[in-house]
N, C-alpha and C positions, 0 to 999 in steps of 0.2 A: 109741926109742918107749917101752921099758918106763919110763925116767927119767921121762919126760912121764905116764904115767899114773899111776907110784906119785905124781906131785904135784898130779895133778888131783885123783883119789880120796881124798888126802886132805883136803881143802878142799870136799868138794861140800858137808857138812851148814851148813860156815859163812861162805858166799859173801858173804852180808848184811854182815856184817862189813866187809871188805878194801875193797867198792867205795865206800860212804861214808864212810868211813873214815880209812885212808891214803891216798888218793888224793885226798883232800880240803885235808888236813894243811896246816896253814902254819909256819913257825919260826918262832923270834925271841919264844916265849912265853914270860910269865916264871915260874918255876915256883914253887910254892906250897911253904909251909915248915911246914903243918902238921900236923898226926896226923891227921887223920882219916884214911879209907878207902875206895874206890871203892864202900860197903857202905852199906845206910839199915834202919833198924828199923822198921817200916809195924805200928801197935798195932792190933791185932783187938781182939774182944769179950772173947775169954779166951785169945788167943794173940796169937804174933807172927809176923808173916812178913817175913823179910827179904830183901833187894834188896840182888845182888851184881851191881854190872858186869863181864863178862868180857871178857877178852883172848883173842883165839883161837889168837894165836901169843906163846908165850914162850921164854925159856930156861932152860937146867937151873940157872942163878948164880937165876933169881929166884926157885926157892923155897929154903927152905919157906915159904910163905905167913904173913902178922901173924898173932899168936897169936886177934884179934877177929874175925879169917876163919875160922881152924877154929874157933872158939869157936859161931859164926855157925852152920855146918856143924854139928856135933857135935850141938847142941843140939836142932836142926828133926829133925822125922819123915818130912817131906816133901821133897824136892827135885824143881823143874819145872827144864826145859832148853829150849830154842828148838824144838831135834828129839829124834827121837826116835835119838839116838845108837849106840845096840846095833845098830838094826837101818840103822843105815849103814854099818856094816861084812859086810854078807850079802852074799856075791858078785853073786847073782840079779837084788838091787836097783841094784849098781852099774851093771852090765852093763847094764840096766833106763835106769837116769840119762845112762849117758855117752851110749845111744843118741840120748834126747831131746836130749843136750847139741850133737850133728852136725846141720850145716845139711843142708837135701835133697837128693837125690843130682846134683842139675840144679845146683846152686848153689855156687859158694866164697867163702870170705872175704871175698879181692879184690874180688867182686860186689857185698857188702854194707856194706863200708866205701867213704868217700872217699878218693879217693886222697893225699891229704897225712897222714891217719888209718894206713891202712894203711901208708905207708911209717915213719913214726915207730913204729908197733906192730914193722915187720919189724926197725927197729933196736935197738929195745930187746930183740928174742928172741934176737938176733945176740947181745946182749951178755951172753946166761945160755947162751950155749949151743947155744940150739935153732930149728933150723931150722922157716922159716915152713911149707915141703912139710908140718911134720907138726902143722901148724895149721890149713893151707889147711880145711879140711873140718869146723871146730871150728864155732858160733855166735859172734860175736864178743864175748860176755860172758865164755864159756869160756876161750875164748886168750887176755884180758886179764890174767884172773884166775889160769890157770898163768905165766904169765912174770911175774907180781909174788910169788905165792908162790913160783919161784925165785927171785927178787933176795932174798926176807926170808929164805928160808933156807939161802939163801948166807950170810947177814948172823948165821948160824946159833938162828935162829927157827926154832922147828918144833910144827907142827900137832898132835904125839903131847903135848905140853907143856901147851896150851894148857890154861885154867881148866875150860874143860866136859870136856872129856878126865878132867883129876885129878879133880876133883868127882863126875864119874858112875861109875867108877871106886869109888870111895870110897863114891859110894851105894847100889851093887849088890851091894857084899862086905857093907857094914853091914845090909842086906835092907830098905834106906826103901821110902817107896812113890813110884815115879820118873814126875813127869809130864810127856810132851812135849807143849811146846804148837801143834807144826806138825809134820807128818809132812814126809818128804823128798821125796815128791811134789808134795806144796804148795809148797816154796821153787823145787824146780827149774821147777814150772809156771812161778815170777813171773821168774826169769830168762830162760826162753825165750819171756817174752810181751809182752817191748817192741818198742814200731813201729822202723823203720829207723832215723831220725832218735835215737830215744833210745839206741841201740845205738852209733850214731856218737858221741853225747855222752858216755856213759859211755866207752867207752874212749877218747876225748883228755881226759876231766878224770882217768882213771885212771895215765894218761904223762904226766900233765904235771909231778907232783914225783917220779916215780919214780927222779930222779937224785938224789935227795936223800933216797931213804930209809932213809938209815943214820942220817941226825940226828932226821928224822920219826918215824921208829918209835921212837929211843931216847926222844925229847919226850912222844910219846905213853905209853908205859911209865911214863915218870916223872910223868906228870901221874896216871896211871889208880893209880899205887902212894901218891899223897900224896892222892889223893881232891880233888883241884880239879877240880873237877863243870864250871869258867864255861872253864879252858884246856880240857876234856874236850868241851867243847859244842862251842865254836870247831872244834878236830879233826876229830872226829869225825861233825858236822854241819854243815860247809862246803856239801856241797852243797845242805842246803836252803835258796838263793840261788843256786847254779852252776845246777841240775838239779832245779828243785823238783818236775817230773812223778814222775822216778823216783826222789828222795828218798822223796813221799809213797807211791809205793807200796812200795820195800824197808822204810823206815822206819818214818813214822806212823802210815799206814792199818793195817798189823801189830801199832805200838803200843797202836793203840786197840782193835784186836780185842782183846787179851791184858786189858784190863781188868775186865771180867764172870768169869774165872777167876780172879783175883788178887783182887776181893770177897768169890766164893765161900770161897775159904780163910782171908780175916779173918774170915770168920763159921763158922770152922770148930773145930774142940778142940783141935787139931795144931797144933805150930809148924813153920813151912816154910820153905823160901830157895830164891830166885827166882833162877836162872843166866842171865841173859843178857847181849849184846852190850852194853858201857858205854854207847852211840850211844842206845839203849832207854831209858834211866834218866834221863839230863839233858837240860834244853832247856824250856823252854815247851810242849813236848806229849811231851813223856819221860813215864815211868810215876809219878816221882818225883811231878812237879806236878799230873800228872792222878788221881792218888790223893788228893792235898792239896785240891783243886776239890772233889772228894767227901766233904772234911770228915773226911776218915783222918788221925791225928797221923801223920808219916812224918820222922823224925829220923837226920841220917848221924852215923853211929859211927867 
């Protein structure tokens, strides 16, 4: 049990991520061979703010990061994050999460999944490890999302790695001014508030390449490291087609809120950089394009 919670805990702030994401994932892309960067320059009036896609899990071989990422960094006064990261790490609040995170005391998994769902979940927990008993009592977004975060960091991916990790980090010793733009209340509210139906979708579109995510996640890496925004869309936005209820709300409905704050600070004196989930950035209703509709020069570096 402790194994299971040091890997739930540390995934809660970045859940958004993992479900549409690699669970989405297709091979066989072909990967891009040039410079740019998972990174966009978005011109303000008298500043710049820049748009960094992140990776929520990496490893210790991928940094140090392009010299145009910390440049990126170094430069801005401001850095915003998805959440508000420091204070996901407060015990109070975890204790807080994992509660909402359990189904009710009347209820178990089994209940709430189909039974061809549920058995294909119990074999993929068999194959990290972990037994379903100490899942039975999870929400089924939760249990999804711990037995994929053990496969990837079997795959020796880890959470402590990840871009927001080093970045906030980096923002807090340097003393920026740090802005989350969801608290951890709010993300956990949207994962415990899909209908049944949606809850069964997510997790069989989240098993279904999971035997496959040693090439998946290396594909993804490699696309998010050479900055191809169109193999990063494909990936990471699969399921707006598979799932489009619960793409819109982990994804777009989020994306779109985030826009009237990201205005704000083009119209601001500061230069800033924007940390979020790469899935955010690209696509037809990414932050990218919907900054570009609003007549923002937005250029990837």
């Amino acid at each position: 049990m402790r194994k299971l919670s040091r890997s739930l805990g540390a995934i809660l702030g970045f859940f958004i991520f993992l479900i549409p994401g690699l669970a989405g994932a297709q091979g066989n892309l072909k990967q891009s061979t040039n410079t740019l960067h998972c990174l966009w320059k978005a011109q303000g009036e008298s500043n710049i703010v820049y748009l960094f896609g992140s990776v929520h899990l990496l490893k210790a071989t991928d940094y140090p990061l392009p010299a145009a990422i910390e440049s990126a960094f170094t430069n801005s006064q401001i850095a915003v994050f998805e959440t508000d990261i420091d204070k996901m790490d407060d015990p109070a609040l975890q204790m807080s999460m994992m509660g909402r995170l359990m189904l009710p005391a009347d209820q178990t998994l089994r209940q709430n999944l189909s039974s061809n769902v549920y058995e294909s979940l119990s074999k993929h927990a068999a194959e990290v490890g972990l037994p379903m008993g100490t899942l039975e009592r999870f929400r089924p977004a939760a249990a999804v999302m711990t037995v994929e975060v053990m496969q990837l960091t079997a795959l020796g991916a880890d959470p402590q790695l990840g871009v927001d990790k080093h970045f906030f980090k980096l923002a807090r010793d340097a003393s920026k001014h740090i802005i989350p733009l969801e608290t951890p209340e709010f993300q956990i509210g949207l994962l415990v508030g899909f209908t049944k139906d949606e809850e069964n979708l997510m997790v069989e579109k989240s098993l279904e390449d999971i035997d496959n995510e040693k090439k998946l996640y290396g594909e993804m890496v490699q696309a998010w490291k050479t900055g191809d925004s169109a193999s990063l869309e494909k990936m990471l936005n699969e399921m707006r087609t598979d799932a489009p209820s619960i793409f819109k709300k982990l994804v777009s409905d989020r994306t779109a809120s985030w826009i009237p704050q990201f205005e704000k600070l083009l119209h601001g004196s500061g230069n800033a950089i924007v940390i979020v989930g790469a899935g955010h950035l690209v696509g037809p209703d990414g932050v990218v394009e919907l900054l570009k509709k609003k007549g923002v020069k937005v250029t990837q570096l």
